[in-house]
VOVOBA-949323 format. One record per residue: residue in three letters; x, y, z of N, C-alpha, C, O in turn; residue number from 1. Coordinates in steps of 0.001 Angstrom, whole numbers. Example, Ala and Ser with C-alpha at 12.3 -4.5 7.8 and 13.67 -1.06 7.14 Angstrom:
BEGIN
res; n.X; n.Y; n.Z; ca.X; ca.Y; ca.Z; c.X; c.Y; c.Z; o.X; o.Y; o.Z; n
ALA; 13190; -5690; 7800; 12300; -4500; 7800; 13200; -3300; 7800; 14236; -3319; 8465; 1 .
SER; 12850; -2250; 7080; 13670; -1060; 7140; 12900; 30; 7870; 13409; 1138; 8039; 2 .
END
This chain:
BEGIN
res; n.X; n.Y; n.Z; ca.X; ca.Y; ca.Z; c.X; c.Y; c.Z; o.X; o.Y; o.Z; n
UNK; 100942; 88246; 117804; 99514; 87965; 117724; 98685; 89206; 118036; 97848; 89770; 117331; 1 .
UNK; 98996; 89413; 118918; 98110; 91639; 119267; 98268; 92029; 118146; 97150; 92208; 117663; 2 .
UNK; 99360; 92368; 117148; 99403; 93352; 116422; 98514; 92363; 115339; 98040; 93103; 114476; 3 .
UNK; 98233; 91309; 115162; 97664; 90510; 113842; 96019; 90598; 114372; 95149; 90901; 113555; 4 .
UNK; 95769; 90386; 115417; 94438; 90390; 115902; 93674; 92044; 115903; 92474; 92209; 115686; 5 .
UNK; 94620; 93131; 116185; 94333; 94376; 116569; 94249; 94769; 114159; 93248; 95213; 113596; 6 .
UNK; 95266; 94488; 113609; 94619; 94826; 112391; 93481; 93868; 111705; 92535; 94418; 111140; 7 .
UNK; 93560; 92526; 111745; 92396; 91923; 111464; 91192; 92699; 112165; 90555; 93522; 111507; 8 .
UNK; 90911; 92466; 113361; 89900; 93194; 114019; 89504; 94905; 113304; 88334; 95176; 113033; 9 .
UNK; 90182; 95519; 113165; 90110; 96696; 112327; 89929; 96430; 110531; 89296; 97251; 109868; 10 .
UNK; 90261; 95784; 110190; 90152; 95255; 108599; 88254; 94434; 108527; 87534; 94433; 107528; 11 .
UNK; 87928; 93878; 109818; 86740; 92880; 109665; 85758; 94445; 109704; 85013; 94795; 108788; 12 .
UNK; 85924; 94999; 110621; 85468; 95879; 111485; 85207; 97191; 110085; 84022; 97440; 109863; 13 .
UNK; 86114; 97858; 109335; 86025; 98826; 108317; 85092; 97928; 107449; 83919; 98241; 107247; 14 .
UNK; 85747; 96632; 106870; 84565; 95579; 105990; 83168; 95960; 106423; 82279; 96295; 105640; 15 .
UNK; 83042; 95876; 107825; 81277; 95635; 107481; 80711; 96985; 108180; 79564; 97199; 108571; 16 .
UNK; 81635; 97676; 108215; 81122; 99080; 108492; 80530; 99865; 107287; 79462; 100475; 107247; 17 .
UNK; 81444; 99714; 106337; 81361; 100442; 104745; 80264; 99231; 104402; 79198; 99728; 104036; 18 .
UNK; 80243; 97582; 104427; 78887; 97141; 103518; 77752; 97701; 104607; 76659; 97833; 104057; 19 .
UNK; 77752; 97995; 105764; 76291; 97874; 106765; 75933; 99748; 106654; 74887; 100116; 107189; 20 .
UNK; 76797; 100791; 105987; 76256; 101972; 106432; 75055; 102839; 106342; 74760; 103894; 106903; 21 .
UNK; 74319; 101931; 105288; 72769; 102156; 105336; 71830; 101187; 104534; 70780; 101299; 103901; 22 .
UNK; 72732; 100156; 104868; 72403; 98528; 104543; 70478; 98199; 105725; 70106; 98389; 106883; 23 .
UNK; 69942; 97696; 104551; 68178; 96861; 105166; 68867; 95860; 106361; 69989; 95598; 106795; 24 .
UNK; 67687; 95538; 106562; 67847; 94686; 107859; 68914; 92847; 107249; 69713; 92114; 107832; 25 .
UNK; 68048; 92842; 105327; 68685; 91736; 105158; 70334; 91653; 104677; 71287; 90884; 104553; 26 .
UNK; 70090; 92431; 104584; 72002; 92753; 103935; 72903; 92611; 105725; 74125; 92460; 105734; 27 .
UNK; 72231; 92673; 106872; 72944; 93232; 107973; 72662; 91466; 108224; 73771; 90968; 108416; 28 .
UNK; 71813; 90625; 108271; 71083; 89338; 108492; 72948; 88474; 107963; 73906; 88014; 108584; 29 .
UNK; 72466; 88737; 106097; 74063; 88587; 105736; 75273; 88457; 106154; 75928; 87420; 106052; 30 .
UNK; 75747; 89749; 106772; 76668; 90225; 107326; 77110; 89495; 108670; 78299; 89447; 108984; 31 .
UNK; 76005; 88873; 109529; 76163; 88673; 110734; 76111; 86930; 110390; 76565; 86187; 111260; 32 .
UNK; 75531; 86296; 109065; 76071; 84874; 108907; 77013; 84883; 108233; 77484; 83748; 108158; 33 .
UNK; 77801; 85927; 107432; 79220; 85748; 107206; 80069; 85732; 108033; 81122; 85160; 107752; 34 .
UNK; 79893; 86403; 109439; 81022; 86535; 110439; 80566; 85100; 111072; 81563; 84382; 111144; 35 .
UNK; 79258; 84362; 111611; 79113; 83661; 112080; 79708; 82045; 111438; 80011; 81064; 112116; 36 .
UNK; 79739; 82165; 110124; 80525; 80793; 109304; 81778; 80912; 109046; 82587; 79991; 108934; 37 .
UNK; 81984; 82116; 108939; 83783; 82321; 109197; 84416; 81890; 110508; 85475; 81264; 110542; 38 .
UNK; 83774; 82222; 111511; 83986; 81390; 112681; 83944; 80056; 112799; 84910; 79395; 113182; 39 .
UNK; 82853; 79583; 112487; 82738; 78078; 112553; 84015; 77307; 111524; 84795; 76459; 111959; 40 .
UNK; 84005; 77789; 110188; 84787; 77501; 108739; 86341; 77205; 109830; 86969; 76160; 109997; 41 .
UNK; 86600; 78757; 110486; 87819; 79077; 110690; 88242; 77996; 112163; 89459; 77979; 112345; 42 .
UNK; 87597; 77305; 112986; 87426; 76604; 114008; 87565; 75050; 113875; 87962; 74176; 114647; 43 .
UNK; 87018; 75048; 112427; 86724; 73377; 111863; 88495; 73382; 111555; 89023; 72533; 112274; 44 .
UNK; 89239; 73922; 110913; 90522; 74810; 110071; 91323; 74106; 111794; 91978; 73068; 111889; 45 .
UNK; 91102; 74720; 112514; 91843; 75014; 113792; 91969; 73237; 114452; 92893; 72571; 114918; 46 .
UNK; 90857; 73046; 114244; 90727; 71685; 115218; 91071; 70280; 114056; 91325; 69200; 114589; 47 .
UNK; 91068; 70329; 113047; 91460; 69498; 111914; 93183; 69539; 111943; 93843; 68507; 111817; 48 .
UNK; 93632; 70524; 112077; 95144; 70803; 111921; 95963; 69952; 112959; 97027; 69427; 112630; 49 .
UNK; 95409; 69827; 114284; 95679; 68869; 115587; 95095; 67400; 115134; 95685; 66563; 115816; 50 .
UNK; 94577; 67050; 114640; 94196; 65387; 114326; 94406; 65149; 113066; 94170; 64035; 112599; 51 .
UNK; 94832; 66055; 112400; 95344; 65236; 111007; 96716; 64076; 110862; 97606; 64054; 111712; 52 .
UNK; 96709; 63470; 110076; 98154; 62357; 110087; 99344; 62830; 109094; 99479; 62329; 107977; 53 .
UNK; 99847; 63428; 109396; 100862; 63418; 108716; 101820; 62746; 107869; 102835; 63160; 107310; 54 .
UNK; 101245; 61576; 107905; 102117; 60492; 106896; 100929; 60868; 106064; 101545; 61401; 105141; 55 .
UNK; 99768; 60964; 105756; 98926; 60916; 104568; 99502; 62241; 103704; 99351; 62479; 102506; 56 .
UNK; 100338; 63156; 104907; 100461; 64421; 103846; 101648; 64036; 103259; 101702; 64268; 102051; 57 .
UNK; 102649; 63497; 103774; 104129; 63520; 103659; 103918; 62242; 101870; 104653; 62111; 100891; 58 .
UNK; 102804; 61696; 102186; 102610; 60492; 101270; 102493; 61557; 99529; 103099; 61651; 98461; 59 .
UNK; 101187; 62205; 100299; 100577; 63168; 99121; 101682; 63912; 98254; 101667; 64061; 97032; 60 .
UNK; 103011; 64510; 99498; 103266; 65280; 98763; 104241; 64764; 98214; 104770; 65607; 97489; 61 .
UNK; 104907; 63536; 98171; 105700; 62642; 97245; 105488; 62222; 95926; 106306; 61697; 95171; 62 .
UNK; 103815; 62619; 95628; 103112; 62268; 94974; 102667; 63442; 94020; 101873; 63368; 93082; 63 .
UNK; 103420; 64639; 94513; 103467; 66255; 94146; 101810; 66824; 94141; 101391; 67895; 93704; 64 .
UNK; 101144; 65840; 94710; 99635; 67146; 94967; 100173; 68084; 95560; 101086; 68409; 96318; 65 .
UNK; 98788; 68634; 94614; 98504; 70438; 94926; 98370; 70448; 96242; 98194; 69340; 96748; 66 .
UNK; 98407; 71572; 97115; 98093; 71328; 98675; 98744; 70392; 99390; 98616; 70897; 100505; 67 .
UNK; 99316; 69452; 99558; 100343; 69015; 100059; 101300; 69349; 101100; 101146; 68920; 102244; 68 .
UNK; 102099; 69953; 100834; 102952; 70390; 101449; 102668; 71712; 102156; 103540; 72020; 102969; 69 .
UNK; 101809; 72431; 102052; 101020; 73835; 102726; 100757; 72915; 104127; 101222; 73033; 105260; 70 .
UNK; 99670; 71810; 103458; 98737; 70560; 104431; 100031; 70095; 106076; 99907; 70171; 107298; 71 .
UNK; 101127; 69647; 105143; 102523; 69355; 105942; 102789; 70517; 107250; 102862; 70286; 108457; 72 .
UNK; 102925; 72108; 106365; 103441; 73128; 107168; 102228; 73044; 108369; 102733; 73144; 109487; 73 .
UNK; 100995; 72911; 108391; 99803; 73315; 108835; 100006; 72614; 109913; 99981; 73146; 111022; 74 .
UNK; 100270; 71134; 109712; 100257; 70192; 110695; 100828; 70472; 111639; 100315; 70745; 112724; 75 .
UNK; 102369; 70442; 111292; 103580; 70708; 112153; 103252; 72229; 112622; 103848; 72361; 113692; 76 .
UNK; 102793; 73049; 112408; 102574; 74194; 113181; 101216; 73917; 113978; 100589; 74947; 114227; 77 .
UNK; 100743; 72936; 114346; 99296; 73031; 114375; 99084; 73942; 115489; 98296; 74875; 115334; 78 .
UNK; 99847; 73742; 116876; 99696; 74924; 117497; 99071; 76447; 117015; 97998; 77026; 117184; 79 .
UNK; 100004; 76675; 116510; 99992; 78137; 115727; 98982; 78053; 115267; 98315; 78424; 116233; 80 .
UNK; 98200; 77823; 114420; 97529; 77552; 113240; 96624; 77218; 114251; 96268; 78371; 114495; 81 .
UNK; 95986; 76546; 115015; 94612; 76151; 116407; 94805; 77413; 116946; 94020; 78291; 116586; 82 .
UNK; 95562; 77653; 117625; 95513; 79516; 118430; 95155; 80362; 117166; 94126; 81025; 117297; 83 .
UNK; 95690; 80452; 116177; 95054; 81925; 115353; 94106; 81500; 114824; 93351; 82465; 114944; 84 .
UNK; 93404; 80560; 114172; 92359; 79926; 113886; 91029; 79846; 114670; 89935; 80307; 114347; 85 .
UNK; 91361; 79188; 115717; 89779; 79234; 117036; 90064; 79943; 117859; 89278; 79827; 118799; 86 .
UNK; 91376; 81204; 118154; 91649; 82188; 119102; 91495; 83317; 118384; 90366; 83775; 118561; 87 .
UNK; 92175; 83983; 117622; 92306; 85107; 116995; 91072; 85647; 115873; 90861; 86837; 115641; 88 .
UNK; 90398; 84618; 115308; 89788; 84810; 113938; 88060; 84092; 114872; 87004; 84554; 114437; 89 .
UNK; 87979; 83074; 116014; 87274; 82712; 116317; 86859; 83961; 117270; 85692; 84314; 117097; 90 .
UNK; 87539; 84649; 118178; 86942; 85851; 118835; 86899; 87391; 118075; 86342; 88424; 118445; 91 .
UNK; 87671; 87124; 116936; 87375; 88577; 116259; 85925; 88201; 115108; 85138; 89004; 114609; 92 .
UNK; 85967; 87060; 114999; 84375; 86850; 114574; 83267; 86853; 115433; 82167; 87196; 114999; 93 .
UNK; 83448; 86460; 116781; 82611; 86923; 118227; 82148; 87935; 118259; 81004; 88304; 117992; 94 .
UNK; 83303; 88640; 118704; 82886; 90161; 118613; 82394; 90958; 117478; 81886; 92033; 117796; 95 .
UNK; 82439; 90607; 115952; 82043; 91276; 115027; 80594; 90527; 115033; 79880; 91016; 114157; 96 .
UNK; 80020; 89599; 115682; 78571; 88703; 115182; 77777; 89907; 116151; 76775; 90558; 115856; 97 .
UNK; 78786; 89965; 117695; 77829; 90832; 118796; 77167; 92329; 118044; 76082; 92895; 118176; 98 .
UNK; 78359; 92623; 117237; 78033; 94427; 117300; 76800; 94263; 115998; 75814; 94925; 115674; 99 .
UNK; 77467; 92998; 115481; 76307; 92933; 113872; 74875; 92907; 114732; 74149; 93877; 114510; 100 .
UNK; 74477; 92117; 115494; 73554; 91710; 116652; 72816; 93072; 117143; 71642; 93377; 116933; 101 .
UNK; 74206; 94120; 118140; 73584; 95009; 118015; 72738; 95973; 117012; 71686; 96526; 117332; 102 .
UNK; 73373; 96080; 115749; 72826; 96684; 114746; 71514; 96054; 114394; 70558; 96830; 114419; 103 .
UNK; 71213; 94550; 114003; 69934; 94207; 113788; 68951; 94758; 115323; 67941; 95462; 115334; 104 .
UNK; 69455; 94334; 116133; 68252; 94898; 116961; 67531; 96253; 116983; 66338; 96547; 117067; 105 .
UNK; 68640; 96970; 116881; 68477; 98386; 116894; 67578; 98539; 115421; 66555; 99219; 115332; 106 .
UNK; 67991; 98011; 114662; 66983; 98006; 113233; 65527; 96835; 113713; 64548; 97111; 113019; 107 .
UNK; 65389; 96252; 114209; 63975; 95492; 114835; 62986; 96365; 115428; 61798; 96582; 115187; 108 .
UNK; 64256; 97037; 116718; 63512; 98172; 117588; 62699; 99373; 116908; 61545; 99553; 117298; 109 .
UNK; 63110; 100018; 116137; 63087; 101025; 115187; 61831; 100342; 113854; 61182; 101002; 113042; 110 .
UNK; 61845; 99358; 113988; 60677; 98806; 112876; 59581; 98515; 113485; 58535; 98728; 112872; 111 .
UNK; 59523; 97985; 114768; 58610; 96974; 115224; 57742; 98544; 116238; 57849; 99770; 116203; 112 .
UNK; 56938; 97538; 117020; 56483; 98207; 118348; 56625; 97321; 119266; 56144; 97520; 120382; 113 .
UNK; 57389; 96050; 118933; 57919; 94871; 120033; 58706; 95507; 121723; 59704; 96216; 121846; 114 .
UNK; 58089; 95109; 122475; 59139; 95696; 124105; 60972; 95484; 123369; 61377; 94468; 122805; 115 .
UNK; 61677; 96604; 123584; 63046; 96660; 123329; 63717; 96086; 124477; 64788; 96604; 124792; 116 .
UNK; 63211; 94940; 125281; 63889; 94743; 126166; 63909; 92708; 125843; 64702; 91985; 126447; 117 .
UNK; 63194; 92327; 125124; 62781; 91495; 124685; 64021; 91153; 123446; 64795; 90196; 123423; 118 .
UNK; 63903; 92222; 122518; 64723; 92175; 121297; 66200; 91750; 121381; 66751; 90947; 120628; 119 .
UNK; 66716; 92363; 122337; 68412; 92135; 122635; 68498; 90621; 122803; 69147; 89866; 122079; 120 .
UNK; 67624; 90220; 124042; 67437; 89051; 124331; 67601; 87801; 123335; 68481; 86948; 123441; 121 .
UNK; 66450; 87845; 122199; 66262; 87057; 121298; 67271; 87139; 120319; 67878; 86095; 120079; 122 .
UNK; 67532; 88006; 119795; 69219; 88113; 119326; 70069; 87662; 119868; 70694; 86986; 119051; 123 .
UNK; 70426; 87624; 120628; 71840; 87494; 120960; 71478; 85936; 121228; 72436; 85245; 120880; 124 .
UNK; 70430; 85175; 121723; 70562; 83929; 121756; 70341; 82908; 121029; 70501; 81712; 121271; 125 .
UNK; 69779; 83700; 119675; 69821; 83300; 118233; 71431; 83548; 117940; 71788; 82447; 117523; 126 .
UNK; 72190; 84113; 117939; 73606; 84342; 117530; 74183; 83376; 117889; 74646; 82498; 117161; 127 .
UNK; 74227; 83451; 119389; 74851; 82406; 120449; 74630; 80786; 119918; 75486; 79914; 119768; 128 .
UNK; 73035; 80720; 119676; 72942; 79089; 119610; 73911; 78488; 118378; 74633; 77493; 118313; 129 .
UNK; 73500; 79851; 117174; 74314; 79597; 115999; 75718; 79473; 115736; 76221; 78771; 114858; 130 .
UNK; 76292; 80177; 116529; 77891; 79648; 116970; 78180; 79208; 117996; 79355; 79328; 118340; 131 .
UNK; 77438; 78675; 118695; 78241; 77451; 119271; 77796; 75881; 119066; 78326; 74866; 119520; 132 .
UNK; 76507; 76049; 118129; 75931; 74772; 117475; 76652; 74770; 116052; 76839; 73748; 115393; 133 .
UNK; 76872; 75514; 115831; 77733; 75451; 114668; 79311; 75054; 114788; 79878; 74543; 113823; 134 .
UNK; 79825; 75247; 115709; 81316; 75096; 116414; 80956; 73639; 116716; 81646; 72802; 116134; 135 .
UNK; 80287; 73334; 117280; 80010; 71972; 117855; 79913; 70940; 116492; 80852; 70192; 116218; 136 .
UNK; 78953; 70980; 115862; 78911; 69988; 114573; 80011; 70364; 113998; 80706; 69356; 113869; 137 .
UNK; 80664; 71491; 113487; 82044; 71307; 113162; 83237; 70866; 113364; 84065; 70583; 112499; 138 .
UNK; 83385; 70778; 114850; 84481; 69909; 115357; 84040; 68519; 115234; 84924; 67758; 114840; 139 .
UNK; 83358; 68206; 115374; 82882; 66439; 114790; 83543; 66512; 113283; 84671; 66071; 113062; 140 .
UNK; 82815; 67047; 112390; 83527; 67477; 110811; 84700; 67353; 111126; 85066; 66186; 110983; 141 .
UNK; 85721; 68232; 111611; 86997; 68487; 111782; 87192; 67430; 112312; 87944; 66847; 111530; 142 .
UNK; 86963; 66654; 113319; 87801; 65246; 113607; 87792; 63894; 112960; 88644; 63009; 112882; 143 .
UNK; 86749; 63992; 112588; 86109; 62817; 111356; 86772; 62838; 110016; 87142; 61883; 109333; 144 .
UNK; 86855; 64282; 109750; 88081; 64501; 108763; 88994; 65148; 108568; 89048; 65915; 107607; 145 .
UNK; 89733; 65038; 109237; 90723; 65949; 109785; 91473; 66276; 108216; 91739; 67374; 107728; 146 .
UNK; 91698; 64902; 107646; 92942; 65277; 106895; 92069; 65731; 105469; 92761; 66489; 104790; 147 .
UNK; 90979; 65504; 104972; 89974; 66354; 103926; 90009; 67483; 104455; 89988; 68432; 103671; 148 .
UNK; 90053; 67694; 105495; 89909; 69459; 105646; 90799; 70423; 105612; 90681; 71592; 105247; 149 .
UNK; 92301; 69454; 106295; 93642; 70190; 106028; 94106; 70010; 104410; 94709; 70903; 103815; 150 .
UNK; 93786; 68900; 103875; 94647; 69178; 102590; 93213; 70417; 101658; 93683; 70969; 100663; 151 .
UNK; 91901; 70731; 101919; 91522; 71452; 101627; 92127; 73003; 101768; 92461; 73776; 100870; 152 .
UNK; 92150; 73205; 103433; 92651; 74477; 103832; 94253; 74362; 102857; 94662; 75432; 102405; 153 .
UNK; 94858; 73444; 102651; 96203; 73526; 102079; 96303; 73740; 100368; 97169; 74064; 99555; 154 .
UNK; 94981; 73383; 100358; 94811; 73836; 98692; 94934; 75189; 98589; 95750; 75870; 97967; 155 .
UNK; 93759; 75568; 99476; 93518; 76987; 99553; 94925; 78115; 99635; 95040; 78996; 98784; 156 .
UNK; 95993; 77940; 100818; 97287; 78057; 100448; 97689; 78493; 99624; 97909; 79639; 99232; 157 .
UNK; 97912; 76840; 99043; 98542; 76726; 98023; 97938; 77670; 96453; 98669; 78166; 95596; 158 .
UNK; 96942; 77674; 96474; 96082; 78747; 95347; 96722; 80260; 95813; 97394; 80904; 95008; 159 .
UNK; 96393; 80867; 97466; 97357; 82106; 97336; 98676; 82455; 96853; 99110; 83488; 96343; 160 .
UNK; 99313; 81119; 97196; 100744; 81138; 97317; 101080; 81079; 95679; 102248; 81341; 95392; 161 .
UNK; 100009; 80702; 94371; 100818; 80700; 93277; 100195; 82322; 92883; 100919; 83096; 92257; 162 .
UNK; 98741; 82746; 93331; 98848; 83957; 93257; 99981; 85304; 93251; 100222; 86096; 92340; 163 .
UNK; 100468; 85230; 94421; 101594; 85914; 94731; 102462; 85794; 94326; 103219; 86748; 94503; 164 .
UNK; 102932; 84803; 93643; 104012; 83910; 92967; 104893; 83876; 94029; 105831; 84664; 94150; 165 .
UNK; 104687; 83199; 94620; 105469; 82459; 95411; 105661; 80428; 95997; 106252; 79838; 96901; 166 .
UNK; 104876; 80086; 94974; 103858; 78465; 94860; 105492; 77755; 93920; 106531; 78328; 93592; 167 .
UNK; 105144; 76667; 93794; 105700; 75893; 92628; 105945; 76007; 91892; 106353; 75058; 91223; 168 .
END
């Protein structure tokens, strides 16, 4: 998990370094609700994988749907899959919303004549409310439908997996 978190974190990190390097304030606005719904997306993913039923998948995939059997692996790992999901991808989106955060402010400060002591403030608790009000209505999502969301995430899978050719 270090070595998967330490290159993700470096892969998110080059991503929005090269789109933000002399990116407007709205392209950086962007940037900081892509990391912020990837979190939430990736959390709903995490907490769906623990309450899904597994006879609905085991049913599905008798039935040879697409996603299916990805849906199956997901379950039975759900551990795995909840830790790298709302641990690994949920704090390397944390930390990429903070530094995005820093950058808008520093672009506020630099525009405005607003007190710079004010600015950090209001950022960061605009960020904050947005992921963890967003985490919050998502785990409702995620438990309400646990198994729409895993055989979704299992589609998804399953779409890499014929990419690569490695699928059905």
């Amino acid at each position: 998990m270090v070595i998967v978190s330490f290159s993700l974190s470096v892969l998110f990190s080059y991503g929005s370094s090269a789109a933000l390097g002399d990116a407007n304030i709205f392209l950086t606005l962007g940037v900081l609700c892509f990391f912020v719904l990837l979190g939430v997306l990736f959390d709903i993913i995490g907490v769906a994988t623990t309450s899904a039923n597994l006879k609905t998948f085991n049913s599905m995939a008798s039935r040879k749907v697409k996603g299916a059997r990805e849906g199956i692996w997901l379950i039975k790992n759900a551990e795995k899959v909840s830790s790298f999901c709302n641990d690994v991808i949920g704090d390397i989106c944390g930390i990429m919303s903070g530094t995005t955060g820093a950058l808008i402010t520093n672009e506020i400060i630099a525009a405005t004549h607003w007190h710079p002591a004010v600015i950090p403030l209001f950022v960061t608790g605009v960020i904050a409310a947005a992921t963890i009000g967003g985490k919050a209505l998502g785990k409702t999502v995620a438990v309400r439908s646990s198994d729409s969301v895993v055989h979704m995430a299992g589609r998804v899978l399953y779409f890499f997996k014929k990419i690569v050719g490695r699928g059905d």
